[in-house]
Structure formats: C-alpha cells, structure tokens
C-alpha positions as CSV (number, residue, x, y, z in Angstrom):
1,X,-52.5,33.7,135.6
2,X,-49.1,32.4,134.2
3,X,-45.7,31.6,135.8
4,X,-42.8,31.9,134.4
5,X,-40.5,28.1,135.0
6,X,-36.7,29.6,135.9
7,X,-34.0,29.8,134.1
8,X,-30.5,29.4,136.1
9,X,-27.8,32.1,135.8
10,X,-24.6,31.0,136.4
11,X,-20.7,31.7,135.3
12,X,-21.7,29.7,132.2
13,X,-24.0,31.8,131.3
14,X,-23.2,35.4,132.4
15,X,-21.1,36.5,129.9
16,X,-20.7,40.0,131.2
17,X,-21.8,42.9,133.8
18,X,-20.6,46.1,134.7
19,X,-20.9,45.7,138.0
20,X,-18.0,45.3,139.5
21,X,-17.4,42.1,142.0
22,X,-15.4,44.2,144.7
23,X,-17.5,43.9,147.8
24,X,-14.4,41.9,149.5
25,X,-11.4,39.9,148.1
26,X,-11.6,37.2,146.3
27,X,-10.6,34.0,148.5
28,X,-6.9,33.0,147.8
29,X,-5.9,29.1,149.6
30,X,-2.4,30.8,150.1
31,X,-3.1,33.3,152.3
32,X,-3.9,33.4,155.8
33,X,-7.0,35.0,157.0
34,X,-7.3,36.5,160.5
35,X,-10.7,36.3,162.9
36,X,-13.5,38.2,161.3
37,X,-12.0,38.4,157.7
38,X,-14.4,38.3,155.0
39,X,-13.7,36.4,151.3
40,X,-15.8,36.4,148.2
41,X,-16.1,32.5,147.4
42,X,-18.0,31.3,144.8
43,X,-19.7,34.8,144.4
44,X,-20.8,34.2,148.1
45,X,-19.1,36.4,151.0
46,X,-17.7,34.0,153.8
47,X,-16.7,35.5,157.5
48,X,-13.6,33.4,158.5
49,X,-14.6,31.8,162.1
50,X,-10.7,31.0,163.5
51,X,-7.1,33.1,163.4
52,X,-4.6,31.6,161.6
53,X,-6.9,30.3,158.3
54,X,-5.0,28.9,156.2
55,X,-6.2,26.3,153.0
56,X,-9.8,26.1,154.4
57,X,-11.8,26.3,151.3
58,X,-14.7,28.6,153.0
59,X,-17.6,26.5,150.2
60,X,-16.0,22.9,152.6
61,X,-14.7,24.5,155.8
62,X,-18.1,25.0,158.2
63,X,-15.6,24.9,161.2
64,X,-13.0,27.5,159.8
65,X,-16.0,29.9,157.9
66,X,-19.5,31.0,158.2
67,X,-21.4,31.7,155.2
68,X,-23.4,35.0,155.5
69,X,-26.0,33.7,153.2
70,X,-25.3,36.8,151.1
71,X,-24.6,36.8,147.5
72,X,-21.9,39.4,145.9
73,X,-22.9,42.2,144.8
74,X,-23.0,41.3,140.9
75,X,-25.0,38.1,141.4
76,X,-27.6,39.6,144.0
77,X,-29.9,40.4,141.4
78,X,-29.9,36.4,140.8
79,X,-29.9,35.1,144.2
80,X,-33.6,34.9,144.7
81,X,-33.7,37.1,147.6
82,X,-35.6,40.5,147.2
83,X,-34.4,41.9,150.6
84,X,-30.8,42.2,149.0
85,X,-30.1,44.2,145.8
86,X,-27.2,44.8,143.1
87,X,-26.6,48.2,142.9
88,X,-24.1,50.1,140.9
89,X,-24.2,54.1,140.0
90,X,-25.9,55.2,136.7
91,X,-26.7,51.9,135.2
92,X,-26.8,48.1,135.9
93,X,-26.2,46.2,132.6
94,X,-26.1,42.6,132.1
95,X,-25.2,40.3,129.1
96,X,-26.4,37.0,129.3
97,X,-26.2,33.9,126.9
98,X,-29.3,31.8,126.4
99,X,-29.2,28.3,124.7
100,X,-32.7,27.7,126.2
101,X,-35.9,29.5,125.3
102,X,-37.5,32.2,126.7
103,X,-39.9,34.3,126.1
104,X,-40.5,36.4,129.8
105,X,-37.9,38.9,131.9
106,X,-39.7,40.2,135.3
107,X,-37.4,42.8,136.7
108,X,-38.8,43.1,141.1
109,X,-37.8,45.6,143.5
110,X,-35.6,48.0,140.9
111,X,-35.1,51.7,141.4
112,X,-34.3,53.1,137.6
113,X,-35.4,55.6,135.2
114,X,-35.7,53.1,132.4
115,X,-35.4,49.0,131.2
116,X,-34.2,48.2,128.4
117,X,-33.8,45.0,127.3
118,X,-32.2,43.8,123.9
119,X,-31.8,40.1,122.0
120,X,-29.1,39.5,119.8
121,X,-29.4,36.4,117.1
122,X,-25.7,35.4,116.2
123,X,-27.1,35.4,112.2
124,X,-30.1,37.8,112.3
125,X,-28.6,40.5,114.6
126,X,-31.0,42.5,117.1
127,X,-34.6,40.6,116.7
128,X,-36.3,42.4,120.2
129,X,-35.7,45.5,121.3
130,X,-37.6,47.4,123.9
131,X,-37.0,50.4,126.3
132,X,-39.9,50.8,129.4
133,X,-39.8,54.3,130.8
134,X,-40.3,53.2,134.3
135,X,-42.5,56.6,135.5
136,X,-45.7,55.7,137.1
137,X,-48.9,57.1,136.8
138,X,-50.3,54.9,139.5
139,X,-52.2,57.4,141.7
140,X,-52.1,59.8,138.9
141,X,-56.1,60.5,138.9
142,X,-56.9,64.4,138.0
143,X,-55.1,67.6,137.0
144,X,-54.2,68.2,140.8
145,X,-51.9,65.3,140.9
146,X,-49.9,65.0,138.1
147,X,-48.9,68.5,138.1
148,X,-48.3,68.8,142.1
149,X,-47.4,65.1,143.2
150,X,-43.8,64.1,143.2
151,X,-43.2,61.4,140.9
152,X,-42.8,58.0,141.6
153,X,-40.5,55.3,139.7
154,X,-42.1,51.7,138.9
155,X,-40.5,49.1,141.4
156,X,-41.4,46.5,138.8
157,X,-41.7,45.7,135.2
158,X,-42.5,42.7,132.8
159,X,-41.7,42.0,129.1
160,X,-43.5,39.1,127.6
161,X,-43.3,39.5,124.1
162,X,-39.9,38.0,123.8
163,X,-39.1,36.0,120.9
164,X,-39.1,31.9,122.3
165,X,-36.5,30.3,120.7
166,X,-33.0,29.7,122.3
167,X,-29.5,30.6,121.1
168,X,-29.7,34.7,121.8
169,X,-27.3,36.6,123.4
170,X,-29.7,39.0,126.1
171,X,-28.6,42.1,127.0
172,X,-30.8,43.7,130.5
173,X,-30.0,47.3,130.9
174,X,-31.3,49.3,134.2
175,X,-30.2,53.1,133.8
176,X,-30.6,56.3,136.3
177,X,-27.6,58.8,135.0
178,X,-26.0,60.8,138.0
179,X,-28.2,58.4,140.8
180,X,-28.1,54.8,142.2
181,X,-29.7,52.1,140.1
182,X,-30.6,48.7,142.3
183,X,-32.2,45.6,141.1
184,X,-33.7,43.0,143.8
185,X,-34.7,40.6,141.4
186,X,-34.1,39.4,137.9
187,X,-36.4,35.9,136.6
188,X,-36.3,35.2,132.8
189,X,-37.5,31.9,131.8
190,X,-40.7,30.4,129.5
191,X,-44.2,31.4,130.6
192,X,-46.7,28.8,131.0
193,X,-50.4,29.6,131.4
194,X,-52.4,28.1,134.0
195,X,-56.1,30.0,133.7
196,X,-58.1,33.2,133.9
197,X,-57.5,35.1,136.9
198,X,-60.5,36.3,138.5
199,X,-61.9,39.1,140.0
200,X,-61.5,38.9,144.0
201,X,-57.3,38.6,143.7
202,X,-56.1,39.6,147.1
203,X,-52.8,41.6,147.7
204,X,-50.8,41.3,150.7
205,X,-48.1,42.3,152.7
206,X,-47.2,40.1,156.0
207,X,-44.4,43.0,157.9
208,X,-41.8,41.6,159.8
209,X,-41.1,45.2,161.7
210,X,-40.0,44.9,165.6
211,X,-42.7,46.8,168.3
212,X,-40.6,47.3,171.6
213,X,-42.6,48.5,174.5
214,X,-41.0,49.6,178.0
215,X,-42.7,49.7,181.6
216,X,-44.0,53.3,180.5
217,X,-45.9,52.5,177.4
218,X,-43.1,54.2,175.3
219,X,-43.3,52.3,171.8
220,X,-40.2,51.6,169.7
221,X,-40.6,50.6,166.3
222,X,-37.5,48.7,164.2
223,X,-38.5,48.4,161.1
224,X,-37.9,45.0,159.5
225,X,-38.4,43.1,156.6
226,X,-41.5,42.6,155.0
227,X,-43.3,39.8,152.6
228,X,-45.7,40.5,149.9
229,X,-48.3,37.7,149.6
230,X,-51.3,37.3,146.6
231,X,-54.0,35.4,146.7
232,X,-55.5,33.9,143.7
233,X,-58.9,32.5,142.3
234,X,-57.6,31.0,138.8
235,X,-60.7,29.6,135.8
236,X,-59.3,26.6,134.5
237,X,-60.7,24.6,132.1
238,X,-61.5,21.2,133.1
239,X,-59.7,19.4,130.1
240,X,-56.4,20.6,131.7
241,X,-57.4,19.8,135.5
242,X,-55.3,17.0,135.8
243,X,-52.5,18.3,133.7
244,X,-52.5,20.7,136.6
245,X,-52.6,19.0,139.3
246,X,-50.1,16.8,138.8
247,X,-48.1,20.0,137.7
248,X,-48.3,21.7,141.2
249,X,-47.0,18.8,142.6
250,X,-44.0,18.8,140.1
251,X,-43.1,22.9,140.9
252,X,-43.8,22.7,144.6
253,X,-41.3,24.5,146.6
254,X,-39.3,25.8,143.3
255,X,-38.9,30.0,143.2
256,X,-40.1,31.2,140.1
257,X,-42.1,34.1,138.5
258,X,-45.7,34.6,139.1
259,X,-47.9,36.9,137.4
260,X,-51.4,37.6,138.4
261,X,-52.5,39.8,135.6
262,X,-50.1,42.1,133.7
263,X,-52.4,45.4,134.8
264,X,-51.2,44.9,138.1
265,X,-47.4,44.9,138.9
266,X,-47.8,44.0,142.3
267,X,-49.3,41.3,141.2
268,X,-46.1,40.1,139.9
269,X,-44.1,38.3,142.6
270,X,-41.2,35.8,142.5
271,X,-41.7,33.2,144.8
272,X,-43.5,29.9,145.6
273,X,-47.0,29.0,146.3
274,X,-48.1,27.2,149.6
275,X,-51.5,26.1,149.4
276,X,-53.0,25.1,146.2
277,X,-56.8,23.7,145.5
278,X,-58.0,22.7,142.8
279,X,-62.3,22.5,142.8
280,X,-64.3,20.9,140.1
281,X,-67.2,23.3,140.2
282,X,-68.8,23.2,136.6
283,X,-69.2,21.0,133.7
284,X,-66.6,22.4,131.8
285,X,-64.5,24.6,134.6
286,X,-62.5,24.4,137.7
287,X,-61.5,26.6,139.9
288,X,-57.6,26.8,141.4
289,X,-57.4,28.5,144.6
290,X,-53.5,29.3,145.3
291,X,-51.6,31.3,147.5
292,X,-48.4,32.7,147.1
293,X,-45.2,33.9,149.4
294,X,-42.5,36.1,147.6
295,X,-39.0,35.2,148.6
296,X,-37.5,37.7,151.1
C-alpha cells in the first residue's frame, strides 16, 4: 500500500492550460452586479445574493455573495472533488512547474483515449516520457468478448516511475480527437510506502441515489452521487510500527492519493482514511487495518 503526500497547485505553479477559464466573467469591483449574477473569483464561481452589488469582494462579502463551492472549470481537476470535472474538447493539457519532488501522477475519474505525461529538466531537456493508451481489457476474458464487446476507456491511471528530484517543468496531456475529454481528479506528489497489502482488500461503493415511493407503490429513482470506499489489511513490519502510528496521526483528515495495489485501479482512490488500527500480531509484523473514503 503507498500514498502519495499532495502537492498543492496553485497560480504559482500552473504555468499553463488550454483550458479555457470562461465559465462566467471574471469579477470586476467596478461593476455592479444584479440578483442572481454569477462571477469567477479566485477561480471559484460566486452567485451575487443582493441587487445593486457593487465593491463586495465575493472571497469577503458572505452577505452580498454565496459561494457555490464550485471550482472553474480549469482548476476542477485540482479541487479535490471527483463529482466535478474539467472538461474541454479533444484534449486537456496542463503545464505545471515543480520545485518540489515527485515521483507519482494518479489521474481519477477521466474519459480519454490516452495520458501522456512529459518532464522537462531546464539543462537535461525531456528526462520522462510516457504515453498510456487508456483501452481496457478488464472484462476482456475469451475470443467472444474482445471481438463482440464494445470497448471500454480506463477511468483511471497511475505513473510511478517518475524521476524524484524537483525543479522540472511537467507537462499532463489527456487527448480524445473529435470527442470530450474530462478529468475529475489530478494528485501528483512523493509516494511513501506504508506495507504489503494483503489479500482480503475490500472494494466499495456507498450510492447516494434518491428512492421516492408514492401511496401506489410506484418507485422513482434520482440518481445521485456515489462514494467509492476500500478497505485494507496492510503487513508492516514491526520496526516501523511506531513511525506509523505517529504518522496516521500527522495525515489525518488531509486528501491525498492512495493506492491499494497498482493491479487494481479501483484501488486507487484520492481521499482520506477514517479508521486506522494498527495490531501487533507477530514477532516481527503488524497488521494496519484502514479504511478509506474518496472525496466526492
């Protein structure tokens, strides 16, 4: 099991996108918004509350605006949320600047042909370069089925072979020519690896979806948001036991990357855990029991 600590993206940082920020206007103190108006603030959209707003700053202003809790289209893919998506037609492509090291990029809930990710040293040019064709052959088991069953695009892939050391320029490239590419969520950071995940990992999914009955049994369904959940037994070795505890207590209630096992990509969920134990069983291993809760 490893996760992967975060690394922030912010304007420092985001060097470019071609993603266009043009889900609203961008907020102006000079002008005068009308009831209902909607601003980009901040790369954050804002709903104005009152006629007649004028020089309410909508990030200060509670009483004059109501922040949606929704991220601009551009920074969606950053915002943590994996109900809410970036989207743009034929490709998304970032560039990013990363003084920091790295060494993991977990792309979650994407619809795309391919991934391609590049790293630029400013003396030693391209050092990574790497292109996953995002077809999968999960499900895939005879003759029958590859040649008759429609196929299916990956909603999810890792690269972990990055090289760690800081100062590259990283260039994330999601193509689909002709068709609507969409990335939920985007994580890079350093991996760090707490233990052997064993056999027994559970995979869940907690739905959110609305069941209305009436007085004649008729059944409505309004389908709702849903949240993946994984349950993990993890070997550790008992030299590192307090190392990790103390550890949990340090990353509790941060978002971040978590990676079951790299032959499973649902596995691989950004989000935080909620229950960790930690069990000295054996002379020389412990077992960590952990759940996790992806961020919806």
């Amino acid at each position: 099991m490893k996760r992967v600590r975060p690394v922030l993206i912010t304007d420092t940082n985001l060097i470019s996108t071609n993603v266009p920020e043009d889900d609203y206007l961008t907020y102006l103190p000079a002008t005068t918004y009308a009831l209902g108006d909607r601003q980009i603030s901040g790369h954050k959209i804002y709903e104005s509350l009152q006629a007649a707003n004028l020089g309410h700053d909508p990030a200060t202003s509670p009483l004059w605006w109501l922040d949606l809790n929704i991220a601009s289209n551009p920074w969606r893919m950053f915002d943590g949320s994996s109900s809410s998506q970036t989207t743009h037609t034929d490709s998304i492509s970032v560039t990013l600047y990363l003084a920091s090291r790295i060494d993991t990029i977990g792309l979650r809930d994407i619809a795309a042909a391919t991934a391609r990710v590049t790293m630029t040293d400013p003396v030693d040019g391209v050092v990574y370069d790497r292109t996953i064709n995002l077809i999968s052959p999960s499900g895939i088991t005879n003759w029958w089925a590859y040649f008759h069953e429609p196929i299916v695009r990956a909603t999810s892939c890792l690269f972990t072979d990055l090289p760690a050391y800081g100062g590259l320029t990283v260039t994330i490239t999601l193509s689909n020519p002709g068709l609507t590419v969409a990335c939920g969520i985007c994580a890079l950071g350093l991996s760090q690896n707490l233990g052997g995940t064993q056999y027994g990992m559970a995979l869940g999914l907690k739905d959110y979806s609305i069941e209305v009955e009436n007085g004649w049994g008729d059944t409505t369904l309004k389908q709702g948001k849903f949240r993946r959940t994984l349950d993990l037994t993890v070997e550790v070795d008992n030299d590192r036991v307090d190392w990790l505890v103390d550890n949990l207590a340090q990353y509790r209630s941060i978002p971040m990357l978590y990676i079951g096992t790299e032959r499973f990509g649902s596995s691989v969920l950004y989000g935080y855990y909620r229950d960790a134990r930690v069990v000295v069983s054996y002379f020389a291993i412990s077992i960590l029991s952990i759940e996790i809760k992806n961020m919806v």
